[in-house]
Backbone as a chain_set.jsonl record, in Angstrom:
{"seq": "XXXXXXXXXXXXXXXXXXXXXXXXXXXXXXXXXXXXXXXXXXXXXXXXXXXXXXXXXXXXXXXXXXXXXXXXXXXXXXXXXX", "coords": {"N": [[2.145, -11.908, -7.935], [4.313, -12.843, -5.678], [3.178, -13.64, -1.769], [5.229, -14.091, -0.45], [7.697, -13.254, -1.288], [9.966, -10.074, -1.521], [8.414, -6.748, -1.838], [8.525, -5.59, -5.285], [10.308, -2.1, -6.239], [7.962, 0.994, -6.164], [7.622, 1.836, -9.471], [7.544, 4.632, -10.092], [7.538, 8.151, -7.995], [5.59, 9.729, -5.041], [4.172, 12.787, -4.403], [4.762, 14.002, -1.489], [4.722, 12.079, -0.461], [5.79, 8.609, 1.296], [7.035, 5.696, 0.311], [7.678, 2.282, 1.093], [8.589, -0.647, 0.387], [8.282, -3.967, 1.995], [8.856, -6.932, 3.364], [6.931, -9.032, 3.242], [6.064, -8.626, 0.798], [4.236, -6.431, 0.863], [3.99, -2.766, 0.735], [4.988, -0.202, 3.14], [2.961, 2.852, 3.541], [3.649, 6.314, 3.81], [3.827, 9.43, 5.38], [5.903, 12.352, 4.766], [6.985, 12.932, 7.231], [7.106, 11.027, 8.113], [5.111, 9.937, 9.504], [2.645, 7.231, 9.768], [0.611, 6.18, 6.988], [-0.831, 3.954, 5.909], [-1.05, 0.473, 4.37], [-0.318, -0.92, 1.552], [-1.317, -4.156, -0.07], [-0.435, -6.975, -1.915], [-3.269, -8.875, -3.868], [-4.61, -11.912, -4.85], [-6.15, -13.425, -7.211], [-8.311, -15.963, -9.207], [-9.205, -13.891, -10.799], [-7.2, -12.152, -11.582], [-4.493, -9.919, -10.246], [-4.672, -7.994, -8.086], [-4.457, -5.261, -5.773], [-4.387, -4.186, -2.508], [-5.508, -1.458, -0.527], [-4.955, -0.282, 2.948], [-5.771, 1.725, 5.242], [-4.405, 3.504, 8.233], [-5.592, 3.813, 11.439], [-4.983, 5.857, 13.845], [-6.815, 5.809, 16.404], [-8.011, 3.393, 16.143], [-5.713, 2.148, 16.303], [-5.209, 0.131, 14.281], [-5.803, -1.197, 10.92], [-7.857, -0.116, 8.273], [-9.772, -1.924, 5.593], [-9.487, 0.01, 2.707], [-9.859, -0.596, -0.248], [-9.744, -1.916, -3.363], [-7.202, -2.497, -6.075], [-6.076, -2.036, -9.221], [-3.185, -1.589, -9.823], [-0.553, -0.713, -7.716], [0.046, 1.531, -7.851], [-1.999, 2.982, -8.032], [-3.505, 2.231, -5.411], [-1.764, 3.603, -4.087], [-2.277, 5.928, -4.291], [-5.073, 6.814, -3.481], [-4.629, 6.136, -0.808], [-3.063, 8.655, -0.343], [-4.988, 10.754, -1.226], [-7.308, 10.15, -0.346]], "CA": [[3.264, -11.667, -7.042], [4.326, -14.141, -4.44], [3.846, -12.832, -0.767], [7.163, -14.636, 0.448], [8.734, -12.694, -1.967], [9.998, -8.52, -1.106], [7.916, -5.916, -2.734], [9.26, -4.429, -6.007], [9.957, -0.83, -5.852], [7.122, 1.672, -7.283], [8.005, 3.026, -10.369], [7.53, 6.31, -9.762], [7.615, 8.582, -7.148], [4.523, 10.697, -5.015], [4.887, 14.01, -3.691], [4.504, 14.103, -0.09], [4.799, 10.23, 0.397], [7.263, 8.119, 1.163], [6.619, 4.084, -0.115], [8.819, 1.303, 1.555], [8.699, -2.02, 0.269], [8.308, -4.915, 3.226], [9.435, -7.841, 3.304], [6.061, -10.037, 3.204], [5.559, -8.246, -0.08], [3.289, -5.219, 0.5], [4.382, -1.571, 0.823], [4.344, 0.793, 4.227], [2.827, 4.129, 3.252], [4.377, 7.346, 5.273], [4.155, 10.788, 5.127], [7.474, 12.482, 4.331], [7.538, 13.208, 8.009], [6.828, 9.354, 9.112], [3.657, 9.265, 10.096], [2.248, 5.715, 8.718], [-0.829, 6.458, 6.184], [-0.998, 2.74, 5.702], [-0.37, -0.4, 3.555], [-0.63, -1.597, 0.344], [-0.585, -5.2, 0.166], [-1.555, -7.673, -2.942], [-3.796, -9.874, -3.576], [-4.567, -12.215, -6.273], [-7.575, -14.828, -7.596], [-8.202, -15.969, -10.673], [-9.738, -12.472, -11.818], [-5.751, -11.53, -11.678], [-3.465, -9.637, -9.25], [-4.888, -6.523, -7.429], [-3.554, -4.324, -4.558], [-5.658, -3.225, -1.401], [-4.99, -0.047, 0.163], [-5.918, -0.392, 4.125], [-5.677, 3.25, 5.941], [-4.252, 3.124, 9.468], [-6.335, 4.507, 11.694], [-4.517, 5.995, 15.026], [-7.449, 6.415, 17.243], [-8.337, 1.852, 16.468], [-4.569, 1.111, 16.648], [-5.321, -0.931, 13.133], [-5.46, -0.501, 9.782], [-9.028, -0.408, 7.587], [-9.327, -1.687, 4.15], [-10.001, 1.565, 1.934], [-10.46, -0.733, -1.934], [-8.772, -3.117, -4.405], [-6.753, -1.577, -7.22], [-5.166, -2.936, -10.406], [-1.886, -1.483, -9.756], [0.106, -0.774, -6.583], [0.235, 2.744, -7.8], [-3.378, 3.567, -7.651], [-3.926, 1.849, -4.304], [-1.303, 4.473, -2.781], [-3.32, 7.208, -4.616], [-5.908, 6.012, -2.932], [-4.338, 6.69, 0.187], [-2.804, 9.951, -0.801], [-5.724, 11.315, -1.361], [-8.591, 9.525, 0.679]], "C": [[3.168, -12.645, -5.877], [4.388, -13.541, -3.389], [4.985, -13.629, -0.201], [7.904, -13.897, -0.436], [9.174, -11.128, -1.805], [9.165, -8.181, -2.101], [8.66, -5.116, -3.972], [9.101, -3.468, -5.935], [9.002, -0.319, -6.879], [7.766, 2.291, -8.443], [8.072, 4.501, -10.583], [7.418, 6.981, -8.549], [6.514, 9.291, -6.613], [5.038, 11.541, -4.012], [4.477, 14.088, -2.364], [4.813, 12.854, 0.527], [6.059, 9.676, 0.034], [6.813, 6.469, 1.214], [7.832, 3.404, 0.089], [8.202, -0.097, 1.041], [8.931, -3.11, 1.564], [8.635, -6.158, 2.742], [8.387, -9.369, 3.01], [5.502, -9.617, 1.363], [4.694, -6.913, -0.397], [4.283, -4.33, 0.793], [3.649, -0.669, 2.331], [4.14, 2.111, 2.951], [3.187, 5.215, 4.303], [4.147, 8.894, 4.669], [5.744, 10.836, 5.097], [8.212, 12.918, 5.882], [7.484, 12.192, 8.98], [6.168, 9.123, 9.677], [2.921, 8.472, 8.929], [0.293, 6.302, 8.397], [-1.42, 5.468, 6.068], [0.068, 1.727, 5.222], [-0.782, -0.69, 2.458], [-0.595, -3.186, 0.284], [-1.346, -6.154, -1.287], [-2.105, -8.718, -2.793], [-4.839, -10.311, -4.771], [-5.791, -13.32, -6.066], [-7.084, -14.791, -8.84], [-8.65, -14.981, -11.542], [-8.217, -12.126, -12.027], [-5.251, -10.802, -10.486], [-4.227, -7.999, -9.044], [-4.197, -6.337, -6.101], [-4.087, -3.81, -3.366], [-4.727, -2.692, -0.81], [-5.888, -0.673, 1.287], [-4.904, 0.921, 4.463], [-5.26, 2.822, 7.394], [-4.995, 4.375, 9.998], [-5.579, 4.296, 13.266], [-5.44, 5.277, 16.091], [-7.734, 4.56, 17.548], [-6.887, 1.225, 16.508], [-4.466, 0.462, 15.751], [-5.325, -0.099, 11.788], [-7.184, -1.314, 9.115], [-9.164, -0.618, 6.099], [-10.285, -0.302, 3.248], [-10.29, 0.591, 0.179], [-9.294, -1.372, -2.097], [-8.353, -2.153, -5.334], [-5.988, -2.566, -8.244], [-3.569, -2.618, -10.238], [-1.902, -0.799, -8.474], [-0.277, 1.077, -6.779], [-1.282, 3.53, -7.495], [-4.162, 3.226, -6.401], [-2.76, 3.329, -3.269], [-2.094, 5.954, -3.107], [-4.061, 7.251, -3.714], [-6.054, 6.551, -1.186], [-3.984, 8.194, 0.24], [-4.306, 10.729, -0.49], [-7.227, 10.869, -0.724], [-8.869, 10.253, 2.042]], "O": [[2.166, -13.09, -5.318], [5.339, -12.762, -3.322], [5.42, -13.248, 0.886], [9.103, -14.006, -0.178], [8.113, -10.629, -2.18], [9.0, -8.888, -3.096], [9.325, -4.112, -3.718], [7.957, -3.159, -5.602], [8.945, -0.74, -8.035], [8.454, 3.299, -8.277], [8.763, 5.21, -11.314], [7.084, 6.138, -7.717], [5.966, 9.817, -7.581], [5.881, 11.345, -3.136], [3.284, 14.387, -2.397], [5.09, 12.623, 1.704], [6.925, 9.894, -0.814], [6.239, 6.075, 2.229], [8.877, 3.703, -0.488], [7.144, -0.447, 1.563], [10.007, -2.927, 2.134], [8.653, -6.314, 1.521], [8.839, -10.465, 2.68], [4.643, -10.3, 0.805], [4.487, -6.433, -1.511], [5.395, -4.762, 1.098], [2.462, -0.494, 2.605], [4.788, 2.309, 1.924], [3.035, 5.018, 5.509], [4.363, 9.245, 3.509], [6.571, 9.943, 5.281], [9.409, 13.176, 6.008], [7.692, 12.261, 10.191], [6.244, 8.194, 10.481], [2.671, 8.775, 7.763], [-0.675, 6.608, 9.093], [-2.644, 5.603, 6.069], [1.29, 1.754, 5.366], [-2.012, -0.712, 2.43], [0.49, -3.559, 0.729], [-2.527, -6.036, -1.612], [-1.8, -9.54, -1.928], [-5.591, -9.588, -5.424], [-6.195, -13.859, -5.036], [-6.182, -14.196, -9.43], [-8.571, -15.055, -12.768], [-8.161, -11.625, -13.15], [-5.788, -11.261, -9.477], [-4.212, -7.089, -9.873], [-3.508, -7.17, -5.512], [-4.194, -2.586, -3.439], [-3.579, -3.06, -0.557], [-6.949, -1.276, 1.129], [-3.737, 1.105, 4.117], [-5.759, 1.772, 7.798], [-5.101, 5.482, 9.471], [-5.49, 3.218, 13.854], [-5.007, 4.273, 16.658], [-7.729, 4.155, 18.711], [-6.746, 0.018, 16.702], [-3.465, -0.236, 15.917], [-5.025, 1.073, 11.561], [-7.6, -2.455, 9.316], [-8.784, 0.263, 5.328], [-11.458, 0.064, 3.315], [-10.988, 1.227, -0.611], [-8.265, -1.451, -1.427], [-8.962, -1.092, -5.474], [-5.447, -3.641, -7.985], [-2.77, -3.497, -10.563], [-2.948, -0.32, -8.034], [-0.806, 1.733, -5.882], [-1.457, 4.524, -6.79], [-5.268, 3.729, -6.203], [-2.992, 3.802, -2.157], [-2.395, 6.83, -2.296], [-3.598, 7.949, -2.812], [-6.981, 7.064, -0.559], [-4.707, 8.921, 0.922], [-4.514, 11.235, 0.613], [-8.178, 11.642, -0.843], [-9.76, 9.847, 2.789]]}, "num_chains": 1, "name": "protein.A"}
């Protein structure tokens, strides 16, 4: 995936979260009541195209990476449930 290019949407949907596509390519993560869980964002070598989940963390103002994933969908798991 090219980051100059928008994020395609997830294929599926998760229950409580709400996944926005950005414009550099990664995905905001949100609760369903808009508080930001994180980002997804990808990132590729020659092993192939993975996804890091980073967690925002109120209290540092930033966001921490939480892991690499093969698909977009298991990096918001990731979050979901972390």
């Amino acid at each position: 995936m090219n980051l100059a290019t928008a994020a395609t949407p997830l294929e599926r949907s998760f229950p409580g979260i709400a996944v926005v596509p950005l414009a550099n390519g990664s995905w905001r993560v949100t609760r369903r009541d808009g508080v930001l869980v994180g980002n997804v964002e990808p990132v590729g070598d020659e092993a192939g195209q993975r996804y890091r989940a980073k967690r925002f963390t109120p209290r540092d103002r930033g966001f921490r990476p939480i892991g690499e994933f093969w698909t977009p969908a298991e990096a918001v798991d990731a979050l979901r449930f972390g």
